[in-house]
PDB file with one MODEL, atoms N, CA, C and O in Angstrom:
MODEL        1
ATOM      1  N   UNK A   1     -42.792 -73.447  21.261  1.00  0.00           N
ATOM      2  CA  UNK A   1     -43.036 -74.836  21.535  1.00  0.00           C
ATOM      3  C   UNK A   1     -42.829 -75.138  23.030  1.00  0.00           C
ATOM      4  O   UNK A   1     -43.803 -75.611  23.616  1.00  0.00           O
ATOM      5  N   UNK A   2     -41.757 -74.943  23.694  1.00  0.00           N
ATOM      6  CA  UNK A   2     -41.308 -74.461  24.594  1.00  0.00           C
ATOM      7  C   UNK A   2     -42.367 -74.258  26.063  1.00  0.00           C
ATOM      8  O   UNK A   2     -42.377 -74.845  27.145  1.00  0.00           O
ATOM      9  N   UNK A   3     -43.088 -73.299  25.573  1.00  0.00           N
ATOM     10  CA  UNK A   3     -43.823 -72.575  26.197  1.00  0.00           C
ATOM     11  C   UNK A   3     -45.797 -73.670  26.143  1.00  0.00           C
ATOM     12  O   UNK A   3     -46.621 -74.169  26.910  1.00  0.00           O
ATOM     13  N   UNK A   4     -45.535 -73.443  24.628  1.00  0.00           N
ATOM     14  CA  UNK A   4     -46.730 -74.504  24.923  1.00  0.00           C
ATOM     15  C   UNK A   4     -47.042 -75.677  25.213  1.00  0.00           C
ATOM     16  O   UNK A   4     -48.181 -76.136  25.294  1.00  0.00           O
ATOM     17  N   UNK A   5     -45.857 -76.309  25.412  1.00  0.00           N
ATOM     18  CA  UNK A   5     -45.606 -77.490  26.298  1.00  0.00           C
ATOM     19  C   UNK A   5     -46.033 -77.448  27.399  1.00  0.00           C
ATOM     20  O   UNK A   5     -46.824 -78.300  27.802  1.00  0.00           O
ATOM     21  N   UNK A   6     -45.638 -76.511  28.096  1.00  0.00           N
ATOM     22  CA  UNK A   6     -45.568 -76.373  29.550  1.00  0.00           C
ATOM     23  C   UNK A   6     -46.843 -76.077  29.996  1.00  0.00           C
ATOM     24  O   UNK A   6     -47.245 -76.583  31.044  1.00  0.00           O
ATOM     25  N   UNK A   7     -47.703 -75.147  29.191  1.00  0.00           N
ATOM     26  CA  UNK A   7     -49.067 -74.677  29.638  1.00  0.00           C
ATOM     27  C   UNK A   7     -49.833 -76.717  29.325  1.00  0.00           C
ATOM     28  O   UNK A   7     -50.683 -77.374  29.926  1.00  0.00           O
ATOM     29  N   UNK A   8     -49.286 -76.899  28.582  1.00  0.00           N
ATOM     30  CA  UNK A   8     -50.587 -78.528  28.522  1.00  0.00           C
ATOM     31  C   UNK A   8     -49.976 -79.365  29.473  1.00  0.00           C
ATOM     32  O   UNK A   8     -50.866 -79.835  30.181  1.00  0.00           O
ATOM     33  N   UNK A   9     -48.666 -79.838  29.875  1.00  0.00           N
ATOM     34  CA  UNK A   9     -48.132 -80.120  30.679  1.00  0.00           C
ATOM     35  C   UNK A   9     -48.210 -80.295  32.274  1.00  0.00           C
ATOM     36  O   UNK A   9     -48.164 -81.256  33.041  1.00  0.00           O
ATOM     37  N   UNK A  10     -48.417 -78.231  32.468  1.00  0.00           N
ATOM     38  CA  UNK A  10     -48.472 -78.421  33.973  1.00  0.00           C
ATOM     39  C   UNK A  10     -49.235 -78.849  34.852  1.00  0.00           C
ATOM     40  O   UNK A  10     -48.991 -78.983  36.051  1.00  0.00           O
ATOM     41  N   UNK A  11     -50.368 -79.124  34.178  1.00  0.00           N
ATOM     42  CA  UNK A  11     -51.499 -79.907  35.471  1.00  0.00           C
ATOM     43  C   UNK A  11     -51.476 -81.416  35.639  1.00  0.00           C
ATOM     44  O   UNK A  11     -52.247 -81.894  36.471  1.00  0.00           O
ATOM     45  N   UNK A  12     -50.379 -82.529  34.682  1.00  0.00           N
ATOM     46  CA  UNK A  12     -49.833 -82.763  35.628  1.00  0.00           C
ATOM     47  C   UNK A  12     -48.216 -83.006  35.919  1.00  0.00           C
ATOM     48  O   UNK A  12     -47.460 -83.961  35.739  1.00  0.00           O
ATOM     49  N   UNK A  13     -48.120 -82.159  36.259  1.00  0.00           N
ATOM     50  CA  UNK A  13     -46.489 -81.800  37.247  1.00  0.00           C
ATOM     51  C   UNK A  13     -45.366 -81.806  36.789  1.00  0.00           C
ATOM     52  O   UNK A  13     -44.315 -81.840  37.428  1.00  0.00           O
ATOM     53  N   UNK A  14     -45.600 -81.754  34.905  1.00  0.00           N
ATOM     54  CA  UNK A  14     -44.669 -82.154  34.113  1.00  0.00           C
ATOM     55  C   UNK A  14     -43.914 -81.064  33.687  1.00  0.00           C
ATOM     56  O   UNK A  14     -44.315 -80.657  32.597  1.00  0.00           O
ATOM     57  N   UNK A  15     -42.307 -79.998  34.454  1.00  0.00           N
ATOM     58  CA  UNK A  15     -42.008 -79.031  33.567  1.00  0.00           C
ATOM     59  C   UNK A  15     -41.470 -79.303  32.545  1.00  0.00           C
ATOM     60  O   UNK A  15     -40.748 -80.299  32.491  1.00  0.00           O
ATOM     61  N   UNK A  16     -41.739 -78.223  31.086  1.00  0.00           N
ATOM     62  CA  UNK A  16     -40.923 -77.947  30.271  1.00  0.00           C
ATOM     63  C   UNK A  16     -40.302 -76.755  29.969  1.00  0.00           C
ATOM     64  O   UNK A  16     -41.013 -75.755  29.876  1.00  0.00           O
ATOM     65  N   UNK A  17     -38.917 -76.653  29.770  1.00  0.00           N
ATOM     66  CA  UNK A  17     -37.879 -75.833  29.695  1.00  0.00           C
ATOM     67  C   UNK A  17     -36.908 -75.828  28.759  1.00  0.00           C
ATOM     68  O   UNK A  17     -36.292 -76.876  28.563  1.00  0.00           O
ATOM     69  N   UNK A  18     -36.631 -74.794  28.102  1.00  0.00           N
ATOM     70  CA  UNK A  18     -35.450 -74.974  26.775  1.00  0.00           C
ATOM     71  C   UNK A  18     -34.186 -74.159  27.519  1.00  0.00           C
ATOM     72  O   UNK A  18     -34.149 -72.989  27.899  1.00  0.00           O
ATOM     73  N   UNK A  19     -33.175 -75.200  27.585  1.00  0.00           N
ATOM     74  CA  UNK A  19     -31.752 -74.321  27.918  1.00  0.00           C
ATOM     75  C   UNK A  19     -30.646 -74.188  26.510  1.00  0.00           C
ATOM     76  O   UNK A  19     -30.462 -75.276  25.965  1.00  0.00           O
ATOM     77  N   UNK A  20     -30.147 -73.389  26.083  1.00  0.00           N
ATOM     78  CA  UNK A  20     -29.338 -73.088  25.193  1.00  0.00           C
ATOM     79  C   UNK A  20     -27.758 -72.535  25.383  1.00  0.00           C
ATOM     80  O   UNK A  20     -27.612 -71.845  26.391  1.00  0.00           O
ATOM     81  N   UNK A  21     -26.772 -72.702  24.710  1.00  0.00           N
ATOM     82  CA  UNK A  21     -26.082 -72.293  25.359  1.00  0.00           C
ATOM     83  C   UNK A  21     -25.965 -70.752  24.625  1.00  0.00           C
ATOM     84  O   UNK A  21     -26.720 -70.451  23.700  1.00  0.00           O
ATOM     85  N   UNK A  22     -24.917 -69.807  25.154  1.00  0.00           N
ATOM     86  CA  UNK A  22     -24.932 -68.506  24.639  1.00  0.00           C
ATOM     87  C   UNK A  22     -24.091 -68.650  23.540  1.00  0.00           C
ATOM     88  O   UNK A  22     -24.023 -67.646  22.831  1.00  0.00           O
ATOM     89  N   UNK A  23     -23.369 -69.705  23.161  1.00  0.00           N
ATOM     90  CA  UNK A  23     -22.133 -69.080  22.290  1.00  0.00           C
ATOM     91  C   UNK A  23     -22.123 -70.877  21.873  1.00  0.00           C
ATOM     92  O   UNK A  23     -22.978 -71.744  22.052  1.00  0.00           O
ATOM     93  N   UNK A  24     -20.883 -70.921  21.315  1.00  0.00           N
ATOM     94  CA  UNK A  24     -20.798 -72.546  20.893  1.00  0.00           C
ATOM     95  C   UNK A  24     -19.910 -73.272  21.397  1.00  0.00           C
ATOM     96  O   UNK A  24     -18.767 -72.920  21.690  1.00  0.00           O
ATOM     97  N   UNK A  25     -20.521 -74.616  21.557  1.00  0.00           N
ATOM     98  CA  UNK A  25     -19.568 -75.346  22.747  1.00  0.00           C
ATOM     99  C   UNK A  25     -18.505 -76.469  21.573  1.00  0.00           C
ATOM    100  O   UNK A  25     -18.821 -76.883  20.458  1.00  0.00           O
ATOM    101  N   UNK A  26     -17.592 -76.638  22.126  1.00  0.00           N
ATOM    102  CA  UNK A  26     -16.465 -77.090  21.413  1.00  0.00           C
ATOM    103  C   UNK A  26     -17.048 -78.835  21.324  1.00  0.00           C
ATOM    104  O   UNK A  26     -16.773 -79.632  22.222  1.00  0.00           O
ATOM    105  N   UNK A  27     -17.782 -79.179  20.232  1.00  0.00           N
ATOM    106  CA  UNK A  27     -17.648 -80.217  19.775  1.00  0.00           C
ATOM    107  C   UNK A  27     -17.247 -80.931  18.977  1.00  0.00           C
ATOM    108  O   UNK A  27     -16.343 -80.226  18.528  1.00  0.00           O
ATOM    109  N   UNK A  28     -17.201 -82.038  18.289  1.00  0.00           N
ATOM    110  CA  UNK A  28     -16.675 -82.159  17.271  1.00  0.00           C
ATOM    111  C   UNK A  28     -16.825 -81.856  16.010  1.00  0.00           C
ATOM    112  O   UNK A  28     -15.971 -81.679  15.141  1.00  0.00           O
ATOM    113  N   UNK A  29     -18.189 -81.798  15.955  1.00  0.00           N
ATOM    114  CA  UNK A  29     -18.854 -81.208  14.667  1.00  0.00           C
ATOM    115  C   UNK A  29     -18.720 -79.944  14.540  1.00  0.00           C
ATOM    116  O   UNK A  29     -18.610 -79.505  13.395  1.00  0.00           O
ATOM    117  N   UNK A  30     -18.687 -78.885  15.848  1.00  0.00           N
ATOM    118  CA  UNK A  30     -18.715 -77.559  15.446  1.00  0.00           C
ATOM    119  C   UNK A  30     -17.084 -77.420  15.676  1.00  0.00           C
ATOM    120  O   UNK A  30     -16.754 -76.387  15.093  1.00  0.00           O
ATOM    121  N   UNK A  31     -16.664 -77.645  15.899  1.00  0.00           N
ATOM    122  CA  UNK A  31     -15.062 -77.729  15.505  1.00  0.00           C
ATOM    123  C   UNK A  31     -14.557 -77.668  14.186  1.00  0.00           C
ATOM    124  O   UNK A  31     -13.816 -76.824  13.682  1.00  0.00           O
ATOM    125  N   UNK A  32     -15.239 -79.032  13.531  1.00  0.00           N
ATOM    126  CA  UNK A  32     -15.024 -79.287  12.121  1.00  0.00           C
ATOM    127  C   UNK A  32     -15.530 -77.972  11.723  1.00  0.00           C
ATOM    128  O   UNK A  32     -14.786 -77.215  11.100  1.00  0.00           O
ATOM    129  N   UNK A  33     -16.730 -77.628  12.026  1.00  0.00           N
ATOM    130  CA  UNK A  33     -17.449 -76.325  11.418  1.00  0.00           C
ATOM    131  C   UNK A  33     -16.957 -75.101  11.630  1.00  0.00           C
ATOM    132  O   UNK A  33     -17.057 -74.199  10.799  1.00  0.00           O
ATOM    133  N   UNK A  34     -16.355 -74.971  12.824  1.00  0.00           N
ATOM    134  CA  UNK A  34     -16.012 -73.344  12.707  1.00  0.00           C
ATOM    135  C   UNK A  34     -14.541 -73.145  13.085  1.00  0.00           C
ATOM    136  O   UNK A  34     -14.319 -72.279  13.932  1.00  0.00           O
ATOM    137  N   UNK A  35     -13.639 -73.736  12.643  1.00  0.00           N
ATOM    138  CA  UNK A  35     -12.337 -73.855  12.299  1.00  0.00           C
ATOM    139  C   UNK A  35     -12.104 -73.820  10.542  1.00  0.00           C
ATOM    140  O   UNK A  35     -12.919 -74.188   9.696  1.00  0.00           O
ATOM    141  N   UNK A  36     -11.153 -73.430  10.385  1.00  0.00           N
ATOM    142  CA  UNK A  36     -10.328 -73.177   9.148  1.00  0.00           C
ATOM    143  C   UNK A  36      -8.719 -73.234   9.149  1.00  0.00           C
ATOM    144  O   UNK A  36      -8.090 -73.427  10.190  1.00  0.00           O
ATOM    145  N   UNK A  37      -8.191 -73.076   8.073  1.00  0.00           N
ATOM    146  CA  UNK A  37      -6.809 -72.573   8.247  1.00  0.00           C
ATOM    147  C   UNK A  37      -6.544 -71.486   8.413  1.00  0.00           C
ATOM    148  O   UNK A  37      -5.354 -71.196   8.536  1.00  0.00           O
ATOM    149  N   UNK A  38      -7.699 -70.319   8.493  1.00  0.00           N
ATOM    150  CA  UNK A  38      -7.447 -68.859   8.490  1.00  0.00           C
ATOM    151  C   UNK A  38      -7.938 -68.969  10.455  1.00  0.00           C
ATOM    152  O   UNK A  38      -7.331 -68.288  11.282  1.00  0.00           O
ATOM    153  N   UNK A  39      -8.868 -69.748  10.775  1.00  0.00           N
ATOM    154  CA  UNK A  39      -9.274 -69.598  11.787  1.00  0.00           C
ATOM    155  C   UNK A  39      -8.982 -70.949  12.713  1.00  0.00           C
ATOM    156  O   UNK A  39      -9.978 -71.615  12.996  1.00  0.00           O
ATOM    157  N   UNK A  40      -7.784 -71.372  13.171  1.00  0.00           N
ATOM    158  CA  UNK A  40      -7.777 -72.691  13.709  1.00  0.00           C
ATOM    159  C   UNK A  40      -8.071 -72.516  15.067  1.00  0.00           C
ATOM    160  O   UNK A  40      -8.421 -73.488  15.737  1.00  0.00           O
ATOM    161  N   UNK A  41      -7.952 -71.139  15.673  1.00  0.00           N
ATOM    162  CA  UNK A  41      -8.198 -71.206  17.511  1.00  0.00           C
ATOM    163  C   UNK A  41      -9.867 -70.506  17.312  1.00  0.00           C
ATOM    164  O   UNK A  41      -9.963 -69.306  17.571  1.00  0.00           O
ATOM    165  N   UNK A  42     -10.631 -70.952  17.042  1.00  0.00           N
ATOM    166  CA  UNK A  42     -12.147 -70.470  17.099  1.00  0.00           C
ATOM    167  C   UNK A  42     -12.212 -70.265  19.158  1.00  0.00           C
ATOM    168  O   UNK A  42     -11.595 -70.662  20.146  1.00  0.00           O
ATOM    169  N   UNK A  43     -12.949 -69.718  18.939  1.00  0.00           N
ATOM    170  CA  UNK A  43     -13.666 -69.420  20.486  1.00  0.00           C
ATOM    171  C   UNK A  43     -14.461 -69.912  20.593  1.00  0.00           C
ATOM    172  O   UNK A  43     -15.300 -69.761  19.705  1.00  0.00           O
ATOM    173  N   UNK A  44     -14.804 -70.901  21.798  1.00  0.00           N
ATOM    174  CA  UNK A  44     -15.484 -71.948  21.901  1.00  0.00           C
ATOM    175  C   UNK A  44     -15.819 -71.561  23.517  1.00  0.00           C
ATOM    176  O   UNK A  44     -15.015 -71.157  24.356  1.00  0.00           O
ATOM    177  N   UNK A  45     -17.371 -71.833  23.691  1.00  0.00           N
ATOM    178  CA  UNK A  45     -18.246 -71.466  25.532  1.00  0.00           C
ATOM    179  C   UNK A  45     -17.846 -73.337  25.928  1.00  0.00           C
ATOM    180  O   UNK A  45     -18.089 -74.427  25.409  1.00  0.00           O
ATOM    181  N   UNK A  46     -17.039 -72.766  27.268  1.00  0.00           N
ATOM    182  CA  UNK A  46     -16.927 -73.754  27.724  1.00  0.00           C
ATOM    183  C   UNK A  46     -17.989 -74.738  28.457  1.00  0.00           C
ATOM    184  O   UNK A  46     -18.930 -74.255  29.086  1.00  0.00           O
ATOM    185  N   UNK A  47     -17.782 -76.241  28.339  1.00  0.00           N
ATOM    186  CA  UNK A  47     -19.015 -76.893  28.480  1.00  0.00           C
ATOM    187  C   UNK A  47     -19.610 -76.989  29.271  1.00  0.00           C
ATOM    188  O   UNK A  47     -20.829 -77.134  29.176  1.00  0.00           O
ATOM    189  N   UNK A  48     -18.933 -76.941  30.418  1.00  0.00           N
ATOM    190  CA  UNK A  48     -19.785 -77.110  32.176  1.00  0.00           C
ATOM    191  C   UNK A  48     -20.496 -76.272  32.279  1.00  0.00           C
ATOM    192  O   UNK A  48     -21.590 -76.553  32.768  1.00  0.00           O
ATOM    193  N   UNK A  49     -20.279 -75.118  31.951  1.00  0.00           N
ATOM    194  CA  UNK A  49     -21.443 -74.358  31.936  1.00  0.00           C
ATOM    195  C   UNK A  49     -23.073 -74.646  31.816  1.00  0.00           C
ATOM    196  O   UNK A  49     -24.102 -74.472  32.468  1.00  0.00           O
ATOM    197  N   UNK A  50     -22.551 -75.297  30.334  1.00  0.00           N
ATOM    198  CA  UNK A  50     -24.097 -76.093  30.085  1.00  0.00           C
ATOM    199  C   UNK A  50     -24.516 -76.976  31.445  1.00  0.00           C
ATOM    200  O   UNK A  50     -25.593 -76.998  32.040  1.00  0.00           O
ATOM    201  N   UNK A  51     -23.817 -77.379  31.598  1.00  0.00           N
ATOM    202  CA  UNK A  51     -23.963 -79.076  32.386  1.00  0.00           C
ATOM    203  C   UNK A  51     -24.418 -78.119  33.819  1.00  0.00           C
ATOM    204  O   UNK A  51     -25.571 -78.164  34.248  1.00  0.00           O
ATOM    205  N   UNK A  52     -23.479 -77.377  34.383  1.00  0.00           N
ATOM    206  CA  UNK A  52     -23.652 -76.441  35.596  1.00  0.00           C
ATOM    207  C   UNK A  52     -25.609 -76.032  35.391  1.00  0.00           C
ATOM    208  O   UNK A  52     -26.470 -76.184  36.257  1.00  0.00           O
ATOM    209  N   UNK A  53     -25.762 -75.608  34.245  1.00  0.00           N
ATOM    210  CA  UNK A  53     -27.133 -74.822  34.124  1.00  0.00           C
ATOM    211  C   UNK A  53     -27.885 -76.102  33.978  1.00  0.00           C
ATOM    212  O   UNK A  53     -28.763 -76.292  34.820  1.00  0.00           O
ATOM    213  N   UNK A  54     -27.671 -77.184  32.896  1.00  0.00           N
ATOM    214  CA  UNK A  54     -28.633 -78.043  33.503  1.00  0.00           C
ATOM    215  C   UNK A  54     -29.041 -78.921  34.649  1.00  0.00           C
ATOM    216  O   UNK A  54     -30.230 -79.234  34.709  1.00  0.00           O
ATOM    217  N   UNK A  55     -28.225 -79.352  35.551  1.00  0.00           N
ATOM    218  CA  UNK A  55     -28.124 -79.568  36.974  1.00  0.00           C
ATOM    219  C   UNK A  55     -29.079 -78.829  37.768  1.00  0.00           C
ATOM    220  O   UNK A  55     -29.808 -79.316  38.632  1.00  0.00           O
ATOM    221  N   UNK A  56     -29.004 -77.206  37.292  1.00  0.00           N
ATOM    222  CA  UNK A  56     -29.856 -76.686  38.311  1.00  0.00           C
ATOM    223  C   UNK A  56     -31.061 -76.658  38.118  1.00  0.00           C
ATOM    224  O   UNK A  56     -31.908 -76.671  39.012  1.00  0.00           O
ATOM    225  N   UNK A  57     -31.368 -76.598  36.399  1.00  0.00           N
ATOM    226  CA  UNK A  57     -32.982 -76.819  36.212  1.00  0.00           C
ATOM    227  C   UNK A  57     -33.349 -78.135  36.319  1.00  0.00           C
ATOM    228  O   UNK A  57     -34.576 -78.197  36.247  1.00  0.00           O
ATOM    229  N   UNK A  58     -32.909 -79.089  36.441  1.00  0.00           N
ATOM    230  CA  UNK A  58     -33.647 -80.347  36.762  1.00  0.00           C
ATOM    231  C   UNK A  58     -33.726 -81.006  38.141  1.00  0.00           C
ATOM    232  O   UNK A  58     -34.052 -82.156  38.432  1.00  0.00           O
ATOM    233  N   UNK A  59     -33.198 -79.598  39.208  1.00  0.00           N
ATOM    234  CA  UNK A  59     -33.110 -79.601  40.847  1.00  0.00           C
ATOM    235  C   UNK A  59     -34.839 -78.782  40.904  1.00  0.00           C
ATOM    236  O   UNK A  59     -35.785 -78.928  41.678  1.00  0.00           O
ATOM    237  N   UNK A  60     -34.705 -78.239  40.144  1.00  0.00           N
ATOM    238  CA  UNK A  60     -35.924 -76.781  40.239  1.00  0.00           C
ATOM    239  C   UNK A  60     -37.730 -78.118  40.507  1.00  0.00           C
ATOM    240  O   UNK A  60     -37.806 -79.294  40.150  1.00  0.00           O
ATOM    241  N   UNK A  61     -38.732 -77.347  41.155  1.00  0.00           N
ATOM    242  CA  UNK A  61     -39.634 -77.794  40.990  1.00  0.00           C
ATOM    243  C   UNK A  61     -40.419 -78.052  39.994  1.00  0.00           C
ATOM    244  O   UNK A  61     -39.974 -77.717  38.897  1.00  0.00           O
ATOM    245  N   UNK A  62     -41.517 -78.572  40.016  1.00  0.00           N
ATOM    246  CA  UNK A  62     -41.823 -78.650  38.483  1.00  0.00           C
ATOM    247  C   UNK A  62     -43.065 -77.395  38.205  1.00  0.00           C
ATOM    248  O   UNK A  62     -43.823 -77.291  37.241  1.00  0.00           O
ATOM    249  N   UNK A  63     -42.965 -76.663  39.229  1.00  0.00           N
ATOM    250  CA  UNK A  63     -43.619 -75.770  38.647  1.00  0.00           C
ATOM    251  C   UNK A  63     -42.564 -74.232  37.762  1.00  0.00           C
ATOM    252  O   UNK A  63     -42.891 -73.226  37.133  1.00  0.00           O
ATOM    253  N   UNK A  64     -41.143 -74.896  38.238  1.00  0.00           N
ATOM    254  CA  UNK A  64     -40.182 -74.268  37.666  1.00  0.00           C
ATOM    255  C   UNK A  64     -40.622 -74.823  35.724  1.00  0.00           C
ATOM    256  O   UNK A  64     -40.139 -75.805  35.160  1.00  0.00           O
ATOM    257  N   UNK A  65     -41.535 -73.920  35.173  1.00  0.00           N
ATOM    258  CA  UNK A  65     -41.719 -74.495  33.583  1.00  0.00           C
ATOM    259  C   UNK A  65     -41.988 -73.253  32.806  1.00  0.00           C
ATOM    260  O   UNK A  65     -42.265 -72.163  33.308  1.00  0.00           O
ATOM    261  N   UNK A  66     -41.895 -73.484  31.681  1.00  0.00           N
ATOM    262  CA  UNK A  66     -42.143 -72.611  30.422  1.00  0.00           C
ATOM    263  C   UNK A  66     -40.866 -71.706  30.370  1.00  0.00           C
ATOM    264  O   UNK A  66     -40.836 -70.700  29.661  1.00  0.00           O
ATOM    265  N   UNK A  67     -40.140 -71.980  30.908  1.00  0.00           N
ATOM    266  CA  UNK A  67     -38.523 -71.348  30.414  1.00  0.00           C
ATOM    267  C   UNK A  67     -37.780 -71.369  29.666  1.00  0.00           C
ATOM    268  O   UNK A  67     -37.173 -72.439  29.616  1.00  0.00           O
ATOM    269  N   UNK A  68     -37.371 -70.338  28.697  1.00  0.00           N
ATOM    270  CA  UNK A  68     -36.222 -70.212  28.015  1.00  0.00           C
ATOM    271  C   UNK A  68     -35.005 -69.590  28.234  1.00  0.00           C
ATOM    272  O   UNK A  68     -34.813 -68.471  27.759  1.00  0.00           O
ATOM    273  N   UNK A  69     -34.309 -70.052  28.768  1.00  0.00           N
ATOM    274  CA  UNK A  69     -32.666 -69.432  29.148  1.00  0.00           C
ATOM    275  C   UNK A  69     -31.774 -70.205  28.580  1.00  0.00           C
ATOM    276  O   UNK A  69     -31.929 -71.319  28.081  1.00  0.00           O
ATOM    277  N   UNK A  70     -30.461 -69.306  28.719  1.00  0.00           N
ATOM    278  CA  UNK A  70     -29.285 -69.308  28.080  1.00  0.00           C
ATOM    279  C   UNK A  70     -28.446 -69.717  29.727  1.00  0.00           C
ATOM    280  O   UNK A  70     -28.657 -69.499  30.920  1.00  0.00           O
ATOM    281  N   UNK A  71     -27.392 -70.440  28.859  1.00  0.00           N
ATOM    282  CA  UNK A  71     -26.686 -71.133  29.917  1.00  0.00           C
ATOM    283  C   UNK A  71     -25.800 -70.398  31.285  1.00  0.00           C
ATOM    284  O   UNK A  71     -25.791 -70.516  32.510  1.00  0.00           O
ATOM    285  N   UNK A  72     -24.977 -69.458  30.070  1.00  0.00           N
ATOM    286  CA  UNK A  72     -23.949 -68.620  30.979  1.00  0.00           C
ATOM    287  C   UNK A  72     -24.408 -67.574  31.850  1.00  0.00           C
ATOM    288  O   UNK A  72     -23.820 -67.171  32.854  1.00  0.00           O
ATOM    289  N   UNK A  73     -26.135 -66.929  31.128  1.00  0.00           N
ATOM    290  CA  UNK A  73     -27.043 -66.051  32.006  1.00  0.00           C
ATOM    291  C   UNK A  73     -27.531 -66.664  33.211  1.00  0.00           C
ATOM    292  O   UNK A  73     -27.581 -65.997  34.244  1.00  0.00           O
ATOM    293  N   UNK A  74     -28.002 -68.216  33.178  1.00  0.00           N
ATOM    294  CA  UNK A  74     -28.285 -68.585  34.117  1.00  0.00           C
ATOM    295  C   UNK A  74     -27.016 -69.101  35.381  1.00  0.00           C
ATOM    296  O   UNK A  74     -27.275 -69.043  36.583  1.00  0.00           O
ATOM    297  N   UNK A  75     -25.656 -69.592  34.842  1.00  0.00           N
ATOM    298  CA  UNK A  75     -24.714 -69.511  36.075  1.00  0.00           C
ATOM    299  C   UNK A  75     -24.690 -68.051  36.598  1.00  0.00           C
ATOM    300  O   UNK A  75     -24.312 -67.542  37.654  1.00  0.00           O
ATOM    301  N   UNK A  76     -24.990 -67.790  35.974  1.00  0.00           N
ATOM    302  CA  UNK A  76     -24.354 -65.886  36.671  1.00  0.00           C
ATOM    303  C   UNK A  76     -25.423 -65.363  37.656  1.00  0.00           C
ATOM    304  O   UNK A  76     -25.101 -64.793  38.698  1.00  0.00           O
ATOM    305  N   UNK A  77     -26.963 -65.617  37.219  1.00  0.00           N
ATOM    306  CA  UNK A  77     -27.462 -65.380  38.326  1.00  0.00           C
ATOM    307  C   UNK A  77     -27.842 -65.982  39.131  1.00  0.00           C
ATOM    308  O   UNK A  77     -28.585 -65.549  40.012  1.00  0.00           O
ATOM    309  N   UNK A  78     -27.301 -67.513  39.013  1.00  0.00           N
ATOM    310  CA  UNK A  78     -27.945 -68.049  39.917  1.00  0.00           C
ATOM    311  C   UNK A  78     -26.188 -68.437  40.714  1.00  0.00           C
ATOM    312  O   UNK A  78     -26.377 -69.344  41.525  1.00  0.00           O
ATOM    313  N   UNK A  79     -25.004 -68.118  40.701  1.00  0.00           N
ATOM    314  CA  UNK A  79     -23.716 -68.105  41.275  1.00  0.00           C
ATOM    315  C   UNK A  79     -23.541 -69.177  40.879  1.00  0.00           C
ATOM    316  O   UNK A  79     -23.237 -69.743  41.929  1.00  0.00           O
ATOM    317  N   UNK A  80     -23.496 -70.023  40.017  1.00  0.00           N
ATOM    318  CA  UNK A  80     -22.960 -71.615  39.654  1.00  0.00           C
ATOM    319  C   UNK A  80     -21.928 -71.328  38.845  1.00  0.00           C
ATOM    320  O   UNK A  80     -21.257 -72.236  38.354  1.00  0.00           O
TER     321      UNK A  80
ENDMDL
END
């Protein structure tokens, strides 16, 4: 979807991009969800990350389109 957005999109100047994160970010719902009494310290991807990765794709041009990345892949190569 992603992808075919972007091809009808780009002529005019409109990118589309899917960012995801790699792992799960501590919300409330997935808290409720992936906690237990067997499991109360779940491991949770911290959030800025996300926020760090989306910052940079909505700096990007708009011919920056048809992307799918993951959050923590994209701080890492891009040093954020």
């Amino acid at each position: 979807m992603t992808q075919g957005l972007a091809m009808e999109l780009q002529e005019d100047g409109i990118a589309v991009n899917s960012l995801s994160p790699e792992g799960v970010i501590r919300t409330p719902g997935n808290r409720f969800g992936q906690t237990s009494a067997e499991t109360p310290d779940a491991e949770f991807e911290e959030a800025a990350l996300m926020g760090k990765a989306a910052v940079w794709m909505c700096q990007q041009p708009s011919t920056y389109t048809g992307h799918i990345v993951f959050d923590t892949e994209l701080c890492r190569e891009q040093g954020l």
